[in-house]
DRENRO-86006 format. One record per residue: x, y, z of N, C-alpha, C in turn. Coordinates in steps of 0.02 Angstrom, whole numbers, padded with zeros to 5 digits, always signed. Layout:
# DRENRO-86006
XYZXYZXYZ;...
This chain:
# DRENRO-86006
-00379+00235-00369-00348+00283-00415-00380+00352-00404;-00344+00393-00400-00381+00480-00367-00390+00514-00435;-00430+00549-00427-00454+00585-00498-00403+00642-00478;-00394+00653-00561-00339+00697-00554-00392+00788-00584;-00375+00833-00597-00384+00898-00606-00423+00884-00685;-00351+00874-00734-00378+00868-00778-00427+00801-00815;-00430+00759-00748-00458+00701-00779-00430+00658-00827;-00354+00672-00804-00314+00602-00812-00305+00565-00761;-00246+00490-00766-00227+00443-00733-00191+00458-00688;-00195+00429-00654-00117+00434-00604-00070+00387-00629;+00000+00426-00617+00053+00372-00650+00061+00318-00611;+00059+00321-00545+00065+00249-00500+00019+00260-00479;-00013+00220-00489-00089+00189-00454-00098+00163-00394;-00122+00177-00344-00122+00114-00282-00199+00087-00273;-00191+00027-00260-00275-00001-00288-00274-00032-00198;-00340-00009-00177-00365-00034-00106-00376-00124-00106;-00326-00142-00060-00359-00204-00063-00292-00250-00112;-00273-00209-00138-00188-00262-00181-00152-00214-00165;-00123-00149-00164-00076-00120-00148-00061-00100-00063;-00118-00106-00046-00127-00084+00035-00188-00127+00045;-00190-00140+00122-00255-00180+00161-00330-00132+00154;-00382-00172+00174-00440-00119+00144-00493-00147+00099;-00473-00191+00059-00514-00224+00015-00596-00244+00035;-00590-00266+00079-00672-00317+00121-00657-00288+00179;-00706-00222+00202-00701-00200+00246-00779-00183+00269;-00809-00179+00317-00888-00143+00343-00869-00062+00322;-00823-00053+00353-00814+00044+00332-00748+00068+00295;-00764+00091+00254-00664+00110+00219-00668+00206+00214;-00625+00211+00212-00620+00293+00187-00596+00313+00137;-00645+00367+00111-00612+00357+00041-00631+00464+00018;-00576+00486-00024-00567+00536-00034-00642+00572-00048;-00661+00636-00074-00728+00650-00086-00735+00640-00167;-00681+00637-00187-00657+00652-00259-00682+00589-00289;-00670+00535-00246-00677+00471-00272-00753+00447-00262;-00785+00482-00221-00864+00472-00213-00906+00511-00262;-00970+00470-00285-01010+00471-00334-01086+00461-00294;-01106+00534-00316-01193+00496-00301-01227+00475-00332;-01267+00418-00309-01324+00356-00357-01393+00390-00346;-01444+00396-00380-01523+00406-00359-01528+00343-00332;-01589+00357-00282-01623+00336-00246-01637+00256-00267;-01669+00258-00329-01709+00220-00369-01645+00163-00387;-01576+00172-00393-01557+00136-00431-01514+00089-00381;-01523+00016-00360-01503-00035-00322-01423-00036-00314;-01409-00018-00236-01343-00012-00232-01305-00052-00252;-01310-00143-00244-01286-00174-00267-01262-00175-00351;-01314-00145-00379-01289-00140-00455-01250-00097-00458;-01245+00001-00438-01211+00070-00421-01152+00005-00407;-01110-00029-00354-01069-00045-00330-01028-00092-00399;-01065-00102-00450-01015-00121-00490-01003-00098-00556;-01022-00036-00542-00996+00016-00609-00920+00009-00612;-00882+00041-00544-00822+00047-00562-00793+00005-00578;-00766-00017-00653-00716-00075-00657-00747-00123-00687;-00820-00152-00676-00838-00216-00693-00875-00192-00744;-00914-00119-00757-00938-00100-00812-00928-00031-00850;-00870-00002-00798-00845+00046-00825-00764+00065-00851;-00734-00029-00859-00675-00011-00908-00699-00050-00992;-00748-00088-00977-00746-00102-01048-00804-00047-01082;-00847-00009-01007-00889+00052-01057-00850+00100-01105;-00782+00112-01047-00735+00162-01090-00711+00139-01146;-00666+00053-01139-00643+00033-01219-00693+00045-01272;-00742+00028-01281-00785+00018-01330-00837+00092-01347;-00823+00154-01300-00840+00213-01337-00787+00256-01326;-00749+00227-01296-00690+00298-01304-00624+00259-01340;-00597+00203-01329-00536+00166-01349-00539+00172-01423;-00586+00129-01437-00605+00094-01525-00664+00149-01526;-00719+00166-01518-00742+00225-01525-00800+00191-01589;-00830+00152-01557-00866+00094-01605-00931+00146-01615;-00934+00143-01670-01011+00177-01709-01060+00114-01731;-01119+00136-01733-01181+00082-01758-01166+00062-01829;-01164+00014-01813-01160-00024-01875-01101-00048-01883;-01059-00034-01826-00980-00092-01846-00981-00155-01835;-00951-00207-01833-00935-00258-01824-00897-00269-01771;-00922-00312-01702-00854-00299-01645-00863-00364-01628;-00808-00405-01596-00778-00468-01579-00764-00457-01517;-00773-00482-01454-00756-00469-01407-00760-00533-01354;-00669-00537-01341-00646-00631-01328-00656-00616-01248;-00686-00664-01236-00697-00672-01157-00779-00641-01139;-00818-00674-01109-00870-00676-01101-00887-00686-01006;-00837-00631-00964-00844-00659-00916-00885-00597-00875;-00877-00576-00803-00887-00529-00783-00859-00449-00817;-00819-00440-00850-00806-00378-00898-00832-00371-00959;-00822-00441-00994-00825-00469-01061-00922-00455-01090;-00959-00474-01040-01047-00465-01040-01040-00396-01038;-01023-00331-00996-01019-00280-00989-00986-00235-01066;-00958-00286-01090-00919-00251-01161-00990-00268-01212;-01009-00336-01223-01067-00351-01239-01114-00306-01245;-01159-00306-01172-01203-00230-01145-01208-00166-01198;-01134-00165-01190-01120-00100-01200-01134-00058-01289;-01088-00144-01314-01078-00110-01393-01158-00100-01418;-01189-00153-01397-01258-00167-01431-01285-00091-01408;-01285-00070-01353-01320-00010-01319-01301+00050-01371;-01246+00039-01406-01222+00101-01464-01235+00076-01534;-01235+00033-01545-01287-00012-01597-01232-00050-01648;-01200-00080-01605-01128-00129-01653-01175-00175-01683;-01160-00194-01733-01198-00259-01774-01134-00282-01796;-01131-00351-01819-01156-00409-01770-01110-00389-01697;-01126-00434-01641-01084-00412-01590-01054-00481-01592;-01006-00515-01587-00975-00597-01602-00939-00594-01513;-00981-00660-01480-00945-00659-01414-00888-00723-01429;-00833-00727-01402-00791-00774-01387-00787-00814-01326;-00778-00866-01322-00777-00880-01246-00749-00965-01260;-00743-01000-01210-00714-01065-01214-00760-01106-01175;-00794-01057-01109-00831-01094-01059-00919-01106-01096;-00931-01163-01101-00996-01159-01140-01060-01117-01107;-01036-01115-01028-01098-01096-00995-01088-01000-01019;-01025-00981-01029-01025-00919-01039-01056-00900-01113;-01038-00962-01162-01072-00940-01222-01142-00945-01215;-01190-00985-01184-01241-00973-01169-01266-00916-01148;-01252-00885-01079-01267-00815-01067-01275-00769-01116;-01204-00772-01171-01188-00688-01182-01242-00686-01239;-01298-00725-01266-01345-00685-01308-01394-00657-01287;-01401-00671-01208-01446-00625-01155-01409-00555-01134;-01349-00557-01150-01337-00473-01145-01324-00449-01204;-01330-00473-01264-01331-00448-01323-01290-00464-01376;-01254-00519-01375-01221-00556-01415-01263-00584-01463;-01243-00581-01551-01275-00604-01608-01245-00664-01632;-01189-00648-01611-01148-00740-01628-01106-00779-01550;-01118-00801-01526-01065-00836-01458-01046-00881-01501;-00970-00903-01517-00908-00951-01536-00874-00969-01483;-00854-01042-01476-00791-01045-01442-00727-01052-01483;-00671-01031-01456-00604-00994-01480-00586-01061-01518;-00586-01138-01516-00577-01199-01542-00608-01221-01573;-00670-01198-01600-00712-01205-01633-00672-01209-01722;-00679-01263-01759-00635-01272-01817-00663-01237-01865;-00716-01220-01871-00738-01150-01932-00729-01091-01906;-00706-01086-01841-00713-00993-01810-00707-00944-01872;-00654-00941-01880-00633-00871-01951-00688-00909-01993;-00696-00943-02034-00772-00919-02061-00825-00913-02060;-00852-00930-02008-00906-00898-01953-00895-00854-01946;-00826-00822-01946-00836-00739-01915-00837-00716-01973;-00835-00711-02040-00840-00694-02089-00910-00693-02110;-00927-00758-02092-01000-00747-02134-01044-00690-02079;-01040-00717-02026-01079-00660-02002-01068-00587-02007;-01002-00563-02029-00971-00488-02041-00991-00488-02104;-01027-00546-02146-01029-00523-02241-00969-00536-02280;-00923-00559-02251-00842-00565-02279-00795-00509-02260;-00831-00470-02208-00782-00416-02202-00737-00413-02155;-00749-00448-02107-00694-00454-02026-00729-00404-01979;-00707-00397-01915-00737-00349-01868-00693-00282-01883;-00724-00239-01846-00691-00157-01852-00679-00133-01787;-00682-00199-01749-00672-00167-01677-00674-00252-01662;-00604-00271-01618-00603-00321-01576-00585-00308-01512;-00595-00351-01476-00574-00327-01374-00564-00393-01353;-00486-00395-01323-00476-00433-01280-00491-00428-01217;-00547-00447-01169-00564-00445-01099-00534-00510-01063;-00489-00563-01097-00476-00604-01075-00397-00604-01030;-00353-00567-01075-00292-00556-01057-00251-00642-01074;-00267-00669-01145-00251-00720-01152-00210-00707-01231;-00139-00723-01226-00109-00716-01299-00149-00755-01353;-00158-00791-01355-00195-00845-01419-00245-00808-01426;-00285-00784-01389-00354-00742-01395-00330-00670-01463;-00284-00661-01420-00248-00582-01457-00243-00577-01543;-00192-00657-01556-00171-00655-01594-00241-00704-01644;-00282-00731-01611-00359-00754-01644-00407-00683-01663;-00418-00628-01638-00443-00582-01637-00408-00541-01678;-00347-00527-01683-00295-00488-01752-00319-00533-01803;-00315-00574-01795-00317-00617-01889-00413-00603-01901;-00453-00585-01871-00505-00578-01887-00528-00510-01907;-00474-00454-01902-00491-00387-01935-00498-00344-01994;-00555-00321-01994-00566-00293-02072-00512-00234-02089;-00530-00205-02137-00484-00144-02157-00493-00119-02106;-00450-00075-02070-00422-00010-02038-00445-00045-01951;-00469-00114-01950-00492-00118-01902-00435-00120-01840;-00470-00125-01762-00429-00117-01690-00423-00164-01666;-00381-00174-01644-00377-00219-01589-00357-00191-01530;-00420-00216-01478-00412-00168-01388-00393-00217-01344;-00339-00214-01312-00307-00246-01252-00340-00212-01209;-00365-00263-01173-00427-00239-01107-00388-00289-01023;-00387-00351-01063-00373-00398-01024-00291-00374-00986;-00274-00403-00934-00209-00381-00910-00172-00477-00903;-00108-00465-00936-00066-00488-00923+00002-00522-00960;+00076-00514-00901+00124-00500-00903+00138-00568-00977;+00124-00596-00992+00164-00643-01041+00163-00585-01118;+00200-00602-01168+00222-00580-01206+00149-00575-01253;+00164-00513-01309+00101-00531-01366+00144-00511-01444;+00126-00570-01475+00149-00560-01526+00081-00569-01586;+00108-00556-01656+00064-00545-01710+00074-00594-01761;+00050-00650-01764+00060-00682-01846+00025-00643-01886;+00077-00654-01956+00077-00620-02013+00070-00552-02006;+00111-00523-01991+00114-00460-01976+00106-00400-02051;+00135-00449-02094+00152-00396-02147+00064-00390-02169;+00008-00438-02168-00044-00439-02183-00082-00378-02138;-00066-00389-02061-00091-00329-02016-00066-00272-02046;-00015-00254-02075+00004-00182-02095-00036-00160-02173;-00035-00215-02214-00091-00212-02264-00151-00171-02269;-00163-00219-02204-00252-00207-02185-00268-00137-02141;-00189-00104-02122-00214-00045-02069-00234-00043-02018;-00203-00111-01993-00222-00120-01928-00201-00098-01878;-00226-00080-01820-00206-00041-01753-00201-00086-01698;-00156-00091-01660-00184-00126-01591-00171-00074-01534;-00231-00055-01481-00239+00003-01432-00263-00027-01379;-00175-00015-01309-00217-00031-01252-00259+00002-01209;-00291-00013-01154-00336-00001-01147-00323+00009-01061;-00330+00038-01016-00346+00026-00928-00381+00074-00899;-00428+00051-00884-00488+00089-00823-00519+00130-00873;-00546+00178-00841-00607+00236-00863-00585+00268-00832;-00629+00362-00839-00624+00395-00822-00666+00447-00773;-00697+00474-00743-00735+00516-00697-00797+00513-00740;-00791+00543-00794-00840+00545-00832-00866+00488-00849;-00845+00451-00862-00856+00359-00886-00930+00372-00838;-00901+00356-00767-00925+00329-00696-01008+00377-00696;-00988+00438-00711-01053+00477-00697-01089+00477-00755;-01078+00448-00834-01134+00451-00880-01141+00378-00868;-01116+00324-00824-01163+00241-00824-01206+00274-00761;-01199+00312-00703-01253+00305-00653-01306+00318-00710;-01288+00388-00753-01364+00399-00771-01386+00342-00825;-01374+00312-00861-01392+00254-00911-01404+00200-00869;-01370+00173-00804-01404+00121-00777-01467+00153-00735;-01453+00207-00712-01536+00242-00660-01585+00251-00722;-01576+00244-00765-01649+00275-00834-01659+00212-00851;-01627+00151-00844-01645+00087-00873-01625+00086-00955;-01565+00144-00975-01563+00138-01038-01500+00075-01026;-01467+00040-00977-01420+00005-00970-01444-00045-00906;-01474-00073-00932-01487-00130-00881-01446-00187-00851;-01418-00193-00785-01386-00231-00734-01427-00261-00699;-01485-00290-00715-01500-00340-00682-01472-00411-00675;-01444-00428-00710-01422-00487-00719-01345-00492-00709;-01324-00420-00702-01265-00437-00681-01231-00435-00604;-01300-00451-00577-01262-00466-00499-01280-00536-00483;-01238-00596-00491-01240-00657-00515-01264-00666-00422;-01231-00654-00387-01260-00656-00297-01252-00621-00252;-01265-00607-00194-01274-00574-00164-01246-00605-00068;-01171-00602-00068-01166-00651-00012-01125-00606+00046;-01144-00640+00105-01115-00564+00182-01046-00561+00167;-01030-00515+00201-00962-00511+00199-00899-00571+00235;-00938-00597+00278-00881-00654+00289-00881-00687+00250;-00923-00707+00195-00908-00748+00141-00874-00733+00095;-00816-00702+00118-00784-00664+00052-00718-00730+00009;-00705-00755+00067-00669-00823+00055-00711-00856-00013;-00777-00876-00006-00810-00950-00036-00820-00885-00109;-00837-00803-00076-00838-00798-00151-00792-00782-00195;-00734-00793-00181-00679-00775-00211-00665-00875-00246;-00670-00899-00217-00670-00980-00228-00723-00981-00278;-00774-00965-00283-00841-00970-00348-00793-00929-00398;-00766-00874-00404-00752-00831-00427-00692-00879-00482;-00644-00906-00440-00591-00942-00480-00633-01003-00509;-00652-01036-00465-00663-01111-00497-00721-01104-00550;-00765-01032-00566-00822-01037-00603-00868-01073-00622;-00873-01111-00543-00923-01162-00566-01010-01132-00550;-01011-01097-00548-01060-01056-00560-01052-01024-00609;-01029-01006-00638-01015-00956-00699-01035-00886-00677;-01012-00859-00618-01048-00802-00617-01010-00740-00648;-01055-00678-00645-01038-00621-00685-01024-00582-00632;-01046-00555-00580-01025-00532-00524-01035-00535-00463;-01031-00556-00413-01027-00584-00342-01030-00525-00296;-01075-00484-00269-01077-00431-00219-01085-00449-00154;-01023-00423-00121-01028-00428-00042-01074-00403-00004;-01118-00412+00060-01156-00344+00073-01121-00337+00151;-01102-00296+00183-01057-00276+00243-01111-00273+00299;
């Protein structure tokens, strides 16, 4: 995606690697616009997964929903984006932060990146678990990182007054709202959400280079580039559960 003048989107996007060949390459070329410099100090492998893996849910959660300390945020999916949304809210001081997830190994993780409650979505007390830990109030900020309807419409029924709901996750099946007339009650919003922006990209170098945003843990391995096959295979089958998989060329 090319940065534009004013630091908007482009209306058609072309993404290296799904729209054109390029993806897993030793050398690619790439505009100057689109290059960012890292200090010295800060491990390329981590710099290499700002864009996207920690800089679209950095944007949802301070620019989308625009979460202040002390809100309440829910945030379904606990995977490679989902920990990064995690990271993030706590880093602006969300209380409680409530992770969602289905995979147990993921609910495990996410209280090492800053999760106060991990639930799974089937869990038969969820809504009052999420209550008690909000005080009875619901969240004021939810995020779908999953791109899963049931998630959507589990995360709407858990919102306090005036609270959001952020479509983060991508995909084409339909989303609908039970009890809608209750969502309009309550003032509820739902706001989607895609990518970040220039700025996003250049205030995480400096928060991950100062250690005020720590990625250590989010480079789950470290495998050559011909292995791009087996890691794309870890990647689906999650039997590692990993958070992010870096190629090295």
């Amino acid at each position: 995606m090319r940065r534009l003048p004013a630091g908007g989107m482009c209306v058609s996007p072309r993404t290296r690697g799904v729209d054109f060949d390029g993806g897993w390459a030793q050398y690619a070329l790439a505009g100057e616009e689109a290059v960012y410099a890292i200090p010295g100090h800060l491990p390329f492998d981590q710099a290499a997964i700002i864009p996207d893996a920690v800089s679209t849910p950095y944007a949802a959660v301070v620019e989308t929903a625009a979460v202040r300390p002390a809100q309440a945020v829910g945030i379904w999916g606990a995977g490679g984006l989902g920990v990064h949304a995690i990271s993030v809210a706590r880093m602006v001081g969300a209380e409680p932060i409530i992770a969602v997830d289905p995979l147990p190994t993921a609910l495990e993780r996410a209280p090492s990146f800053g999760a106060d409650v991990a639930l799974a979505p089937e869990d038969p007390g969820f809504h009052e678990k999420v209550m008690e830990a909000t005080g009875g109030k619901g969240l004021d900020a939810a995020f779908d990182l999953a791109g899963v309807p049931p998630a959507r419409e589990q995360a709407a029924a858990c919102l306090a007054r005036n609270g959001v709901l952020v479509l983060v996750g991508i995909t084409p099946r339909p989303f609908s709202l039970a009890g809608g007339g209750v969502f309009q009650y309550m003032m509820n919003q739902v706001r989607g959400h895609y990518g970040s922006a220039p700025a996003h990209l250049e205030e995480l170098i400096r928060l991950a280079s100062t250690g005020r945003l720590d990625l250590t843990a989010s480079v789950s391995e470290r495998l050559p580039l011909s292995q791009a096959p087996e890691a794309v295979a870890r990647l689906t089958d999650k039997s590692s559960s990993p958070v992010r998989i870096v190629l090295i060329p």
